[in-house]
N, C-alpha and C positions, 0 to 999 in steps of 0.2 A: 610358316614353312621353315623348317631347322634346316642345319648345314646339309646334311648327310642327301635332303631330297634335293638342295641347291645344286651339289656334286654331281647329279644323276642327268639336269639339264642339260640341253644342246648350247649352244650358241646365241642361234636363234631363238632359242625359248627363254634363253636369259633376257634380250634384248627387247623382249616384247614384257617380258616382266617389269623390268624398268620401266619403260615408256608408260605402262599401267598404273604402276606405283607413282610416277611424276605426275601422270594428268589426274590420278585420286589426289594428290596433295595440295595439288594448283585447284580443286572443286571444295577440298576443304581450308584451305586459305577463302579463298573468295566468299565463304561461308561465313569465318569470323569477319567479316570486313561489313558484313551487312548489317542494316539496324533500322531502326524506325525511318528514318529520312532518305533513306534509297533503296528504300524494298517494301511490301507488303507489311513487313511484320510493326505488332503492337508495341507502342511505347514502355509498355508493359515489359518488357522483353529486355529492352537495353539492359536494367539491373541499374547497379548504381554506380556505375562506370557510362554515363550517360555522355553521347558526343557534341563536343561544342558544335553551335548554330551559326558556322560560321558563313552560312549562305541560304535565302530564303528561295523556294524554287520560284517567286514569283519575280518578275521584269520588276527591274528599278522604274518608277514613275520620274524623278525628279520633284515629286511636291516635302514638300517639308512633312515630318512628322505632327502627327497630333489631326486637331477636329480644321477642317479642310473651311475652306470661306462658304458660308451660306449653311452650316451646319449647325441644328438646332444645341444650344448647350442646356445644361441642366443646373445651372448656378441658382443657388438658396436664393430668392430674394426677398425683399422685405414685402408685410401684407397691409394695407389699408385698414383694415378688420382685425387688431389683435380680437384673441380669446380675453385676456387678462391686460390690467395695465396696471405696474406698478411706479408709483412718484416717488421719488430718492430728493430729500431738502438738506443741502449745508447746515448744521447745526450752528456753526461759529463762523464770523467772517473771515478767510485767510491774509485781508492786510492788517487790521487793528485789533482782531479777536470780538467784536462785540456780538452779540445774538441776535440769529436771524430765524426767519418764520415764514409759512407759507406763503402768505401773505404780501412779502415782498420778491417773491419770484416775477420775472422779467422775460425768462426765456427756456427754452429746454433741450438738451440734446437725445436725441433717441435712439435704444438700442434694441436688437429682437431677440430674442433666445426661442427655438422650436424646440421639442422635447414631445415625447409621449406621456399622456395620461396613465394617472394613478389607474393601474389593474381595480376594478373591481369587480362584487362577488357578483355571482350568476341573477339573472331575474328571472323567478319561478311566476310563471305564467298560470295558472288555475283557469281552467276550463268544465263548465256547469250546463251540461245539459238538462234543463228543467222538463221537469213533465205536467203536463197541461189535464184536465177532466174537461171534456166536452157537457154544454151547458144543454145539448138537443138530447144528446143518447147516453152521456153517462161513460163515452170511452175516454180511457187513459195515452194520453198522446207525448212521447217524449224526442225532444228536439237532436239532432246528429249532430254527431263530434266533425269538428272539421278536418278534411284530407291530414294523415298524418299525425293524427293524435288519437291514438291507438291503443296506451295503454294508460295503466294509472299512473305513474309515474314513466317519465322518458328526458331525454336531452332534444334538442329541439334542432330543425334544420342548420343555425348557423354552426353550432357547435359539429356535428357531423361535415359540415363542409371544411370547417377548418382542418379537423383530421386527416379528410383524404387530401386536402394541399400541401401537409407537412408530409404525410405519411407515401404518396405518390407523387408529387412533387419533388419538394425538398428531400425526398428521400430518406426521412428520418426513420431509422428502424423505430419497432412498436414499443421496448422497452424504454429509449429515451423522449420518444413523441408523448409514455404516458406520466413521466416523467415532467417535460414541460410544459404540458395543459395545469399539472397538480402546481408548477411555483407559480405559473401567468392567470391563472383564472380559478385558481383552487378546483379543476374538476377532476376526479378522482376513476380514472376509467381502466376498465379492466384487457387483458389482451383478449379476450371473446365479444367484448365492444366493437374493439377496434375492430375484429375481424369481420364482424355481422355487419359493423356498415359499409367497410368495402365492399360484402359480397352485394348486399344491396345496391349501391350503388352501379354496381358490372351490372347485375338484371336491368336496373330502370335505362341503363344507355348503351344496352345493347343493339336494339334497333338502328340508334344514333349512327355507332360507329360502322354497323351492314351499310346505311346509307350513304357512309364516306366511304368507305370499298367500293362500291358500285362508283362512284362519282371517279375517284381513283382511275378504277378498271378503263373508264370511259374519259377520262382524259386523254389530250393530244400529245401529254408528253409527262412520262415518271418515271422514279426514281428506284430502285427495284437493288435491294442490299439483304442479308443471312451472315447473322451472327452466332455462335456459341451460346445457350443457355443453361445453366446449371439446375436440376431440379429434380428431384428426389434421389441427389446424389450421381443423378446421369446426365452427360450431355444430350440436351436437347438442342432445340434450333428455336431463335424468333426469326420470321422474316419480316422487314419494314418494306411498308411502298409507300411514298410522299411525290405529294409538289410543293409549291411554295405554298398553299392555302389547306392542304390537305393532309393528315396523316394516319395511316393504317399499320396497326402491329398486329402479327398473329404468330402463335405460340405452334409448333408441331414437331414431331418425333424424329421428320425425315428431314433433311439439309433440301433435297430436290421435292419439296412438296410445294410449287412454285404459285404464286397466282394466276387465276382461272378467267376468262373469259376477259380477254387484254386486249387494246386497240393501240392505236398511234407509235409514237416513240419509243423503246424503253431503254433508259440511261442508266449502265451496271459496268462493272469491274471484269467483264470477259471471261467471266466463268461460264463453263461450258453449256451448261443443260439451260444456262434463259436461252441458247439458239433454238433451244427442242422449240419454244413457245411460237405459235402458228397464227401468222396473220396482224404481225408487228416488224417493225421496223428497229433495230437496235444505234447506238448511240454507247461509244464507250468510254472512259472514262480516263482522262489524258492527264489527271493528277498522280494516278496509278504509274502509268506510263515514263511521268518525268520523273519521279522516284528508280523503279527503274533502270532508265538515261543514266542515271546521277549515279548507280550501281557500275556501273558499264566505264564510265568516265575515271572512278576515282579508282576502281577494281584493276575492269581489265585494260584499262588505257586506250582506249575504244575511238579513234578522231570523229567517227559517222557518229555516235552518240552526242559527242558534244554538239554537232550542229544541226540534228533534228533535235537536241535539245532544245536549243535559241530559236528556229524553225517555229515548233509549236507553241513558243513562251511569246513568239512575233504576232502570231497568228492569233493565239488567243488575247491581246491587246488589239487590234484592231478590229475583233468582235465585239471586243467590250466595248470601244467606244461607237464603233457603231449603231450597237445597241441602246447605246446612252442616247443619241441622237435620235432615235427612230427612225432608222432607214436599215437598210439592207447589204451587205458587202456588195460591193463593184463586181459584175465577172469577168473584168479582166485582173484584181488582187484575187480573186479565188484562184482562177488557173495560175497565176504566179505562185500562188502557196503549193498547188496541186503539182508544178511541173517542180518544184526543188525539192518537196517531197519524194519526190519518183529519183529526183539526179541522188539525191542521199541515200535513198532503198538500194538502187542501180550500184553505186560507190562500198557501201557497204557488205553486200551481197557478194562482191568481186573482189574484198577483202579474204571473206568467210573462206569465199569457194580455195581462193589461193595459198590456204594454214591447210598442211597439214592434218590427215583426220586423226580421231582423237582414238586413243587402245580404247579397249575394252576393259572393263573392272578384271580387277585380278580373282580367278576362279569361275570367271560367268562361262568359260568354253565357249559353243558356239549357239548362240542367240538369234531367234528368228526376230523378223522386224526389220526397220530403217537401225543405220547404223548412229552413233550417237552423236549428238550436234553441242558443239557450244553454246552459252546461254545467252551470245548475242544475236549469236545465228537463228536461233528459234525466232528473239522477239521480231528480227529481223522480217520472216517469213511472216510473224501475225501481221506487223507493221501493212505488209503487202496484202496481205491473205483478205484481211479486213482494213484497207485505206477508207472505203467510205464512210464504214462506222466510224475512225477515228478524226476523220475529218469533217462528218457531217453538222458542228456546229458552226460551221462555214455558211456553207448554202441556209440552213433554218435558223434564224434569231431566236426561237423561241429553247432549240437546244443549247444547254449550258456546255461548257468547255469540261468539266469535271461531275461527279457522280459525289461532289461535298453535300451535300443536301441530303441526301439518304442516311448519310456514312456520320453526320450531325445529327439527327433524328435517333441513329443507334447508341449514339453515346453515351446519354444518360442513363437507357439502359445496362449497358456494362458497369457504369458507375454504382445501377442500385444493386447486381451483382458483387461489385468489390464492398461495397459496403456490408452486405446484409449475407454474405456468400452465397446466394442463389434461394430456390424456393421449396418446400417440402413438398409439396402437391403439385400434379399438374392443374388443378382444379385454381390454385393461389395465382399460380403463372398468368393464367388466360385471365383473370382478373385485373390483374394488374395492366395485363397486355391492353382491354378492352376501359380501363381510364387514363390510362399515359394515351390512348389515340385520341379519346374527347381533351385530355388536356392540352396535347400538343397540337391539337384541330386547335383549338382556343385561342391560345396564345398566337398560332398564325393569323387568327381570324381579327386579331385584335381586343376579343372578348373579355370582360373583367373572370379570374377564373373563380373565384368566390360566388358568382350570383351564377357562372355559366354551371358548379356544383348542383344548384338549386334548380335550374331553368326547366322548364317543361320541356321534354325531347323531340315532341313534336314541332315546339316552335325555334328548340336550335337547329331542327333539319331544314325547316324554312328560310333562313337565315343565312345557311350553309354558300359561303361564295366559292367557286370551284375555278375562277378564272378572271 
């Protein structure tokens, strides 16, 4: 707006211009002030003007740092059993110099050195199916290759398994994976290798991973997160749903393409459409929350934030140790957390009402709708709107305090994004998506993931611990 249309305003219309201009300034301050550690957004994000850690959102324990008493350590120890033993003899005596010999050893001090064996070359396995002439009729009978030895020449199960643990796993894109199979084992594979035994691989455990979905779906309590997928150049969507034993990736086009036929729990970040889902119970996720808090506190200098901050940072320590215990919260500390909850919501709320309402953007005219709220006031109202979800890991031991467990499951994934910039094919995506679920089934399971590569998928669905 130039001078000339300034000139033409009222008074009044000046005065509403400013107050518009001031509350858009005060939304884009509060904007820059936000970063990984007090809002939503991705670490990714800070840039490299990244903000000191100068407070972690979780309660001080009081225990010292490092591995706690009674925690298993992982310290090198020496073996009973070397592989190798090598004897080191004095040559010469160190007081008078005369010569000495094995012969007059007396004692010995011992030392271990572990290290990895020498790489070596592949072992080419030949396999001979003979053919036999029948002694009664004269027919020619020839014996069957065993499962998986297919053609005349091929690479053999372990070597395919190692690939999809660098390659899906460790994340190693396909040009340096084929890169170091050629220095570590001299195998020399091409990128249509690598790709034909992924795809392989997604077919044989496909089933597998149906059977974790299901198991999933029918759990008492999951984890239910949608992240950003990059693939064929367009954003896509993966969605994760995990518990601690279990974990499912699926690849889809839509953000709202949500999991189907859900029971129990489900533990998410409060976005909007898992309310759509019917015939569940929700659980939100108070890590979100205290980031947040932490926006509110250091922004807009908010006193109700800072003490439903400590509130729910109180609350979730004596779930945790309750839970450590095997027992149950008291209901008389629940309604204690329930009724200061409510005096904080009540305090805050009566804050909100007593500011001032906020202009309108400069140019909006007149706007149908609720008029516009500040950003404590909102979370205020959700605070209220939805108290049980955010406090239902109260009453259930088995709901966790935060929605980390999903939001950890999805990581890696983004990771093989930054790495690899995302996927050419939706066809490579849902590949990937259907062995990162048996992988990270795996590794929850406990399973070695090298033989669980190999394992018959009937007998890792047998296996499958859901609880």
């Amino acid at each position: 707006m130039d001078r000339a249309a300034l000139d033409q305003l009222s008074r009044d219309d000046l005065i509403a211009l400013l107050l518009a201009q001031q509350a858009r300034i005060a939304e884009l301050e509060r904007r820059l002030g936000l970063n990984s550690r007090n809002s939503g957004k991705p670490p990714s994000s800070d840039g490299l003007k990244k903000p000191l850690r100068v407070r972690s959102l979780r309660e001080t324990t009081g225990k010292q740092t490092g591995g706690q008493p009674g925690h298993p350590g992982k310290t090198l120890r020496r073996t009973d059993t070397p592989d190798v033993t090598i004897n080191h003899y004095p040559a010469a005596c160190a007081a008078c110099g005369a010569a000495l010999s094995e012969a007059m050893a007396t004692d010995h001090i011992a030392r271990q050195v572990f290290d990895l064996p020498e790489p070596k070359p592949l072992i080419a396995t030949e396999h001979r199916a003979h053919g036999c002439r029948c002694g009664a009729c004269g027919a020619q009978t020839h014996a069957a290759f065993p499962d998986g030895v297919s053609a005349p020449v091929q690479y053999g199960p372990r070597i395919g398994a190692i690939v999809l643990y660098l390659l899906h796993y460790q994340l190693l894109p396909e040009k340096r994976l084929a890169r170091l199979m050629a220095d570590l084992f001299g195998v020399t594979l091409a990128a249509a290798t690598i790709a034909r035994i992924s795809r392989e691989c997604a077919t044989r455990y496909a089933g597998f991973v149906d059977a974790v979905r299901a198991l999933i779906a029918a759990a008492a309590v999951k984890h239910l997160d949608e992240t950003g997928f990059r693939i064929g150049g367009r954003t896509q969507w993966l969605h994760i749903a995990s518990t601690l034993w279990l974990t499912f990736y699926r690849v889809s086009s839509k953000r709202g393409s949500l999991l189907t036929n859900v029971v129990g729990v489900v533990v998410h970040d409060h976005w909007k459409p898992y309310y759509t889902m019917a015939g569940v119970r929700h659980a939100l996720c108070n890590a979100h929350h205290l980031r947040e808090l932490k926006a509110l506190v250091e922004i807009e200098k908010e006193d109700w934030a800072r003490r439903m901050q400590r509130l729910l940072r109180r609350a979730c320590h004596a779930s945790n140790l309750a839970r450590e215990q095997g027992v149950a919260l008291k209901p008389g500390l629940i309604a204690l957390f329930e009724r200061c909850y409510d005096t904080i919501l009540a305090e805050g709320l009566a804050f909100h009402e007593a500011q001032p309402p906020l202009a309108r953007a400069v140019g909006a005219g007149k706007r149908r709708g609720r008029p516009p709220r500040r950003v404590g006031h909102n979370m205020l109202l959700r605070l209220s709107t939805r108290k049980t979800d955010v406090l239902r890991f109260l009453a259930d031991p088995r709901v966790p305090f935060s929605n980390n467990l999903a939001e950890r499951d999805g990581r890696m994934m983004k990771l093989r994004q930054k790495i690899s910039g995302g996927f050419r094919s939706m066809e490579g995506a849902m590949e990937f998506a259907v062995i990162r679920s048996l992988l990270s089934t795996a590794r929850k399971q406990g399973w070695d993931i090298l033989q669980t590569l190999n394992a018959n998928p009937d007998r890792l669905i047998a296996d499958l611990k859901s609880a």
